[in-house]
C-alpha positions as CSV (number, residue, x, y, z in Angstrom):
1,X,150.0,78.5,158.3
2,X,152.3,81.0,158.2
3,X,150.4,83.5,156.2
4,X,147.6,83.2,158.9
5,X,150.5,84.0,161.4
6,X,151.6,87.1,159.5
7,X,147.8,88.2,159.0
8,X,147.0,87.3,162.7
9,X,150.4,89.5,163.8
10,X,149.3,92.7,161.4
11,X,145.9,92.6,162.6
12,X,147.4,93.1,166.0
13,X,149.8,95.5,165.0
14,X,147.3,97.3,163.3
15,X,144.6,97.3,166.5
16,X,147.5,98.3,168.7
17,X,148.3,101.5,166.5
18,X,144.8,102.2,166.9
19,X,144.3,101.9,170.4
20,X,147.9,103.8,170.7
21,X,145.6,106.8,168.7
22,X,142.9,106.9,170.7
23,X,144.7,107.5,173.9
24,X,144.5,111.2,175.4
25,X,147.5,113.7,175.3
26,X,149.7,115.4,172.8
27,X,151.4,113.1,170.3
28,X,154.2,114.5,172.6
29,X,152.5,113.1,176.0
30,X,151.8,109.7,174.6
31,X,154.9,109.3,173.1
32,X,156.9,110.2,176.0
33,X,154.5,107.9,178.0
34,X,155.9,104.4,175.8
35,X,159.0,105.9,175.8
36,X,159.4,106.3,179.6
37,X,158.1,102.2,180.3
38,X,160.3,100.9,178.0
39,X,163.0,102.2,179.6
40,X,162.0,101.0,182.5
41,X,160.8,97.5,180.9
42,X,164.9,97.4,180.5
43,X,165.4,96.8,183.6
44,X,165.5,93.7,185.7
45,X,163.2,95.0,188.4
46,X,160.2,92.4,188.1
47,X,156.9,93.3,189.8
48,X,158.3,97.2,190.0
49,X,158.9,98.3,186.2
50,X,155.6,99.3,185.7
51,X,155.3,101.4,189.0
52,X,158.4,102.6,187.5
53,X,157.8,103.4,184.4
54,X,154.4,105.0,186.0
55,X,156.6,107.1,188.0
56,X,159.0,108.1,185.0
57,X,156.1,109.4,183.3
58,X,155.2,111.5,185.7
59,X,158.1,113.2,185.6
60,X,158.5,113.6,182.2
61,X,154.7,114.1,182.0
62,X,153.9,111.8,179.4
63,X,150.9,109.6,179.6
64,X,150.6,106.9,182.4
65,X,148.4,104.1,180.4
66,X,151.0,104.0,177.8
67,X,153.9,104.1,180.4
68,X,152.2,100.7,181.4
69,X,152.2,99.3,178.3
70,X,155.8,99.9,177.4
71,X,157.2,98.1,180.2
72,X,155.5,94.8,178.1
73,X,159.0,95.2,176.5
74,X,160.2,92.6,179.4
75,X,158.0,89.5,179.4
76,X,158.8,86.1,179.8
77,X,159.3,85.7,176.3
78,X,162.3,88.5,175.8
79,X,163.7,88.4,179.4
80,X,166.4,86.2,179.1
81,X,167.3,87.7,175.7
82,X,167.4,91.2,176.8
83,X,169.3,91.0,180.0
84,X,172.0,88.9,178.6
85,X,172.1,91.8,175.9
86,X,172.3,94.3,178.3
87,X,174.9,92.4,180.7
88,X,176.8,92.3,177.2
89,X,176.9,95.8,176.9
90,X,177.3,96.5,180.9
91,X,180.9,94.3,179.8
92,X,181.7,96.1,176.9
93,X,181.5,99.3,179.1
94,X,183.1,98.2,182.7
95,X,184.9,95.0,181.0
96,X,184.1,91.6,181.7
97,X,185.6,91.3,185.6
98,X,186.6,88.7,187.3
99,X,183.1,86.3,187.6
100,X,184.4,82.6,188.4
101,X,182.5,80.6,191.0
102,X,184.7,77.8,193.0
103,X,181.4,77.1,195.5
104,X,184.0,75.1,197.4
105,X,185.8,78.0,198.7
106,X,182.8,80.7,198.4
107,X,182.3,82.8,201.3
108,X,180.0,86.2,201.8
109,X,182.4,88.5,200.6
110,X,183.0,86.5,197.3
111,X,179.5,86.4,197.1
112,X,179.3,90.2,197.2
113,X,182.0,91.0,195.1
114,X,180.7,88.7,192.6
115,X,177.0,89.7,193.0
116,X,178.0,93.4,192.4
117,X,180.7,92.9,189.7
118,X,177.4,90.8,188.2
119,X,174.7,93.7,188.8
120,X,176.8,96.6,188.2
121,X,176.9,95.2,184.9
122,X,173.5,94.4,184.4
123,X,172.3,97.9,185.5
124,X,174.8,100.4,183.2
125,X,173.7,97.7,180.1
126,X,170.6,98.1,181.1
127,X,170.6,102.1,181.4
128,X,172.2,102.7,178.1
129,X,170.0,99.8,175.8
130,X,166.9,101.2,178.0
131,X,168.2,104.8,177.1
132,X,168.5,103.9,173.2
133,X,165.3,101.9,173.1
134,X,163.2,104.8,174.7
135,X,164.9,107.6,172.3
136,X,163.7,105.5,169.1
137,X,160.7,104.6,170.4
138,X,160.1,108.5,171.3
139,X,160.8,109.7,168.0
140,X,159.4,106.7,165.9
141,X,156.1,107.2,168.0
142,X,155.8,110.7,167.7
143,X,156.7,110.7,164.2
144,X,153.2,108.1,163.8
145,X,151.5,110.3,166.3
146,X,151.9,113.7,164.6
147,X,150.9,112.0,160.9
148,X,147.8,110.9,162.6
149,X,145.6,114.1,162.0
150,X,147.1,115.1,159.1
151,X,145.7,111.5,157.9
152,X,142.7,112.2,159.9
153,X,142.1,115.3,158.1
154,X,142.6,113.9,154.1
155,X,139.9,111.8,154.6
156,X,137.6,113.6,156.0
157,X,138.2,116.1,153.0
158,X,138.3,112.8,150.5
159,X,134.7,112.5,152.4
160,X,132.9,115.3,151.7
161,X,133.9,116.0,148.2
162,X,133.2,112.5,147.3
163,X,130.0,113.2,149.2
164,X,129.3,116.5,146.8
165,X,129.8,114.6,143.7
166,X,126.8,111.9,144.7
């Protein structure tokens, strides 16, 4: 069972390198592309992060399909996870606050203080992990990328001279 797991998850991993090969641009374009949606999939802006990370590709002209894609980072699986990470690291940065809800005696400016001592957190965490994640996933990405033809290349040479000796 879990070996069937394991081969089901490299078989994906192994498609999705594919697919991330065949997409159009430099190495530098694509991997700028993934880069700029997960740093946007960082962020707790559901429904916009992948107009978002669309847009931040754009700017940094990497490619807009895998800009898309990277913002799959956030799902319903690894929202909860992530954003309590990144409201960890918003505290480590701005300290903790003062968050304590007596709903007995909440009033609108409690509730704003407390909304924005809450987001402001949220939102710095979520700039520096998305920051991070996009910078590895960059250079991990275009590391793979720029391999790729090298690879391409060696077999096509392992080809033909395999070819010559039949």
């Amino acid at each position: 069972m879990i070996q069937q797991t394991l081969q089901g998850l490299s078989r994906r991993l192994r498609r999705w390198l594919a697919w991330l090969w065949r997409q159009e641009g430099t190495p530098g374009q694509r991997a700028r592309g993934l880069a700029a949606g997960v740093f946007s999939g960082c962020f707790p802006f559901f429904g916009m992060q992948t107009l978002l990370g669309i847009a931040l590709a754009s700017v940094v002209r990497g490619n807009h399909l895998l800009a898309a894609a990277g913002t799959w980072i956030s799902n319903p699986i690894t929202y909860l996870p992530l954003y309590w990470f990144n409201y960890q690291v918003g505290c480590c940065l701005l300290g903790k606050g003062q968050i304590e809800f007596d709903l007995s005696q909440l009033n609108g400016q409690d509730l704003w203080t407390h909304g924005w001592t809450f987001s402001s957190r949220l939102l710095i965490g979520s700039t520096l992990v998305g920051g991070i994640a996009a910078a590895l996933t960059s250079g991990i990405t275009y590391g793979l990328l720029k391999k790729q033809p090298k690879a391409k290349q060696r077999n096509l040479l392992y080809r033909r001279s395999n070819q010559r000796r039949h």
